[in-house]
C-alpha positions as CSV (number, residue, x, y, z in Angstrom):
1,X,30.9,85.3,-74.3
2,X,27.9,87.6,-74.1
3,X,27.5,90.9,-71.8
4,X,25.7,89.3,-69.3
5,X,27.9,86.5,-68.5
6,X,30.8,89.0,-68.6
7,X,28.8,91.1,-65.8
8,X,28.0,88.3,-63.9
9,X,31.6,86.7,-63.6
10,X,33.6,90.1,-63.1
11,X,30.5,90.5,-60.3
12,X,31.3,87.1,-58.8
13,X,35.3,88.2,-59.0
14,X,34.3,91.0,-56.3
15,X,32.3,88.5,-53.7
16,X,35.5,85.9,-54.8
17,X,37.9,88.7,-54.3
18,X,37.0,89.6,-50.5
19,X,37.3,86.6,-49.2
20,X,41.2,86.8,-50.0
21,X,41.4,89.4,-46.7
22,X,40.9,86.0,-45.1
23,X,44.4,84.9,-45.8
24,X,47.7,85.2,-44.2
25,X,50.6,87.5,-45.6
26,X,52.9,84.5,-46.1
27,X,49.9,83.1,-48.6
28,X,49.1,86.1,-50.5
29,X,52.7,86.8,-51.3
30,X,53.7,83.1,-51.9
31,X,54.1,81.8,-55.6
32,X,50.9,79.5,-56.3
33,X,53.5,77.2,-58.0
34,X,57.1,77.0,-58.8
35,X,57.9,79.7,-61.2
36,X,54.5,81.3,-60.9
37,X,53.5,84.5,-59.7
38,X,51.6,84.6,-56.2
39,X,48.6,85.3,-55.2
40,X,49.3,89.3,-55.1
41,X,50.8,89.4,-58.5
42,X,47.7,88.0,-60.1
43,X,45.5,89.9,-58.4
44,X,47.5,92.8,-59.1
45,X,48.0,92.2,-63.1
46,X,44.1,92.4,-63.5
47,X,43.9,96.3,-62.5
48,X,45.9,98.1,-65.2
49,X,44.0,95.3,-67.7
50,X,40.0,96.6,-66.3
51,X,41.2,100.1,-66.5
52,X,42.2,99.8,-70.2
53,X,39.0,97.9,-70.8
54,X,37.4,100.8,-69.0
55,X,38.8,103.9,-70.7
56,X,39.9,102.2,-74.4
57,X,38.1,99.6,-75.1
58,X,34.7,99.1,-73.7
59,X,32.9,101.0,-75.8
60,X,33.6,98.9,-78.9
61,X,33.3,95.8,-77.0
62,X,30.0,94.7,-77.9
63,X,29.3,97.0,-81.0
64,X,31.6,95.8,-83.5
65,X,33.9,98.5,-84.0
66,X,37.6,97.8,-84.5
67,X,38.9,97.4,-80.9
68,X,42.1,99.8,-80.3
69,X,45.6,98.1,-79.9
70,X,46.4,96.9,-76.8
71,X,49.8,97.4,-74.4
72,X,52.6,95.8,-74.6
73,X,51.1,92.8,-72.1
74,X,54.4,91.4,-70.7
75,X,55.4,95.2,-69.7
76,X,52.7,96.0,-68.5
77,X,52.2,92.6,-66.2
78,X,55.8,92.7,-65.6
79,X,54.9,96.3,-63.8
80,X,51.7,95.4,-61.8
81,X,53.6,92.5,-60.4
82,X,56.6,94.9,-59.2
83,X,53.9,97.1,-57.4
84,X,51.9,94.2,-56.2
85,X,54.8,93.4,-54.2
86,X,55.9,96.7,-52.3
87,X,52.1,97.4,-51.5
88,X,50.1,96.5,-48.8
89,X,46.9,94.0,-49.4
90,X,44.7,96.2,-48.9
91,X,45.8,98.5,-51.2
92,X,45.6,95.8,-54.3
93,X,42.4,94.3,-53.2
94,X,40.9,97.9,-52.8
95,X,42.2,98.9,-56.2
96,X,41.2,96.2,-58.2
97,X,37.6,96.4,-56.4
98,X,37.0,100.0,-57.1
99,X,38.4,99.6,-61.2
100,X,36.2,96.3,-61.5
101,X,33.3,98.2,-59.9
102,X,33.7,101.4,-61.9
103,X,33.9,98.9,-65.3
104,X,30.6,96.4,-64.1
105,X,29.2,100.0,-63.7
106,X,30.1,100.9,-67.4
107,X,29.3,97.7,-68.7
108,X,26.0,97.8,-67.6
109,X,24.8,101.0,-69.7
110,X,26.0,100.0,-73.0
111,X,23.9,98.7,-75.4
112,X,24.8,96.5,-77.6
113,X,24.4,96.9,-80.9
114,X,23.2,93.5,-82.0
């Protein structure tokens, strides 16, 4: 997947993402499926994810450099799920809008390298 696409898609997330206010608490909390997460929790899982793209990996993304390990995913997951469930939707739309931002923002001034 190329840089633009990448920009274009996490772009689209944004417009995708807003329209979420649209739905009722009983939906955004609900599990999608039996044994899934809900709506929240996904949502949720993607912020701690952008903000270590943003501050540990980005850089290397697109310029070949080894890429640094990542966290422990199921902890960390585990964790945004827990929070996405005590906070209010606003709070986990508006976080995951201002990290996605703040990485499109990033993206957009590296240069790749090939």
């Amino acid at each position: 997947m190329n840089k633009d696409t990448v920009i274009k898609h996490y772009q689209h997330s944004i417009e995708w993402l807003q329209s979420l206010t649209e739905l009722t608490d009983k939906e955004w909390r609900s599990a999608i499926a039996e044994g899934k997460w809900s709506i929240a929790e996904i949502i949720a899982h993607f912020v701690p994810w952008d903000e270590f793209i943003l501050h540990d990996r980005l850089k290397e993304c697109w310029n070949e450099q080894a890429l640094p390990q990542a966290p422990d995913a199921l902890e960390m997951n585990q964790q945004s799920a827990e929070r996405a469930r005590k906070e209010e939707r606003s709070e986990t739309i508006g976080r995951f809008i201002s990290v996605r931002t703040e990485l499109l923002q990033e993206m957009k001034k590296i240069e790749p390298s090939r």
